[in-house]
N, C-alpha and C positions, 0 to 999 in steps of 0.2 A: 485628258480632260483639258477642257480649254481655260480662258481666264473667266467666263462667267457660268454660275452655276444653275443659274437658270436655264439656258442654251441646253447646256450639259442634261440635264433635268429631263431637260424636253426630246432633246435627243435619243435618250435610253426610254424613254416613255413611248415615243413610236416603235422601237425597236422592243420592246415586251409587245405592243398590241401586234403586231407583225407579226409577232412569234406566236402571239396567243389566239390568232385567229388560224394560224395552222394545225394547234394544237386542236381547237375546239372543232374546226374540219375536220381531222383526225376521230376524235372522239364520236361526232355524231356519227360518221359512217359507222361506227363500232356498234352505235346504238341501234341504229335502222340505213341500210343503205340509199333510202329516198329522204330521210331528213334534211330538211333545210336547216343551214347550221346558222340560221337569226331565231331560230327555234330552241336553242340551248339557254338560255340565259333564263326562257320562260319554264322549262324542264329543271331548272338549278331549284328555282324558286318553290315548283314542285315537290321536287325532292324531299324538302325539307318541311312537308308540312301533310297531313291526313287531306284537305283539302282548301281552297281555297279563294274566297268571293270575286268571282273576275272584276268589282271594284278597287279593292285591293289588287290585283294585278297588274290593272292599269297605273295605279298610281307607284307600284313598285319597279315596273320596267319602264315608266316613263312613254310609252305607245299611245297611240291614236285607237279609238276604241275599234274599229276596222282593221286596222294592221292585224290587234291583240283576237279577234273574230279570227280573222283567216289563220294566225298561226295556231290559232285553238283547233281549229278545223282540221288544218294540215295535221297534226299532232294524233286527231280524234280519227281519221281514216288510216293512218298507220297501227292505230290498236297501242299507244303509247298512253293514253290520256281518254277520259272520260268525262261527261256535262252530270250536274247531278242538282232538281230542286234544291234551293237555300234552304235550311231547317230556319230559319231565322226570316227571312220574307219573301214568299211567295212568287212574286215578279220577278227573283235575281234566282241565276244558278251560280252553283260551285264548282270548279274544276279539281280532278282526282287524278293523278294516275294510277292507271290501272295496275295489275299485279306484274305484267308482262315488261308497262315502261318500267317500274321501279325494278326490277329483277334487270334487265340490259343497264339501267341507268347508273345501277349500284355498280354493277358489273366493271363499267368503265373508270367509274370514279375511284374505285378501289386498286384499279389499275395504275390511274394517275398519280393517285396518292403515294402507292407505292414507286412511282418514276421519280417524283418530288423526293421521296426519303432515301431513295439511293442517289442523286443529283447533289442533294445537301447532305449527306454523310457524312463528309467532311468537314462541313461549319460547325463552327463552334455552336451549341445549342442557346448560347446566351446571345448571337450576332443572328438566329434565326428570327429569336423574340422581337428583338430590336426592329429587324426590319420590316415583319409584321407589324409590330407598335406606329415603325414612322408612314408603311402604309399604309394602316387606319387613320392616321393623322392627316396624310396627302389628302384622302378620298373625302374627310370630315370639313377637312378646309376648301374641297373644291366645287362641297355641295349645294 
């Protein structure tokens, strides 16, 4: 570590996104070997919900409503993800995964989760929280 903790900061921050775009490579090949892995981030969001107003989408990943189109698309000819009318207004659709992405999707991440829990085995469970705590706090202060 150098003398300023900033520098430091910054440096181990590219050095996770480095690592973490291997990992998320990794991971999509697991899901579908034609996946595009700027495709996960929208499948994360997925994941965790029955389904999902591509307004909301947009505003969650931050995307160009075009980009958020094509990776929908991309997604929807792999059999990952599905368009479905809004029960709520007529003109807007919702996006779903289908039973197939969430079955590979779970698949992976249960994998990861368990890589993560053998990785940190070791730490103290009280130094795990913590670093969760400070990086919900980095991510809260850099929004």
């Amino acid at each position: 570590m150098g003398p300023d903790p900033i520098t430091d900061l910054e440096a181990e921050l590219v050095d996770i996104w480095r690592r973490g775009r291997i990992q998320i490579r990794d991971r999509v090949r697991a899901i579908h070997p034609k996946l595009d892995p700027t495709c996960y981030p929208l499948l994360v969001l997925l994941s965790r919900n029955d389904a999902v107003p591509m307004s909301a989408l947009l505003a969650e990943l931050g995307l160009e409503k075009s980009t958020l189109t094509r990776q929908i698309d991309s997604v929807v000819r792999l059999g990952l993800v599905e368009r479905h009318p809004d029960p709520d207004d007529a003109r807007a659709r919702v996006v779903a995964m289908t039973d197939t992405g969430r079955a590979r999707f779970d698949d992976v991440a249960l994998a990861a989760l368990a890589e993560w829990r053998d990785q940190l085995s070791r730490w103290d469970p009280d130094d795990v929280r913590q670093l969760a705590d400070l990086l919900r706090r980095l991510a809260e202060s850099t929004t």
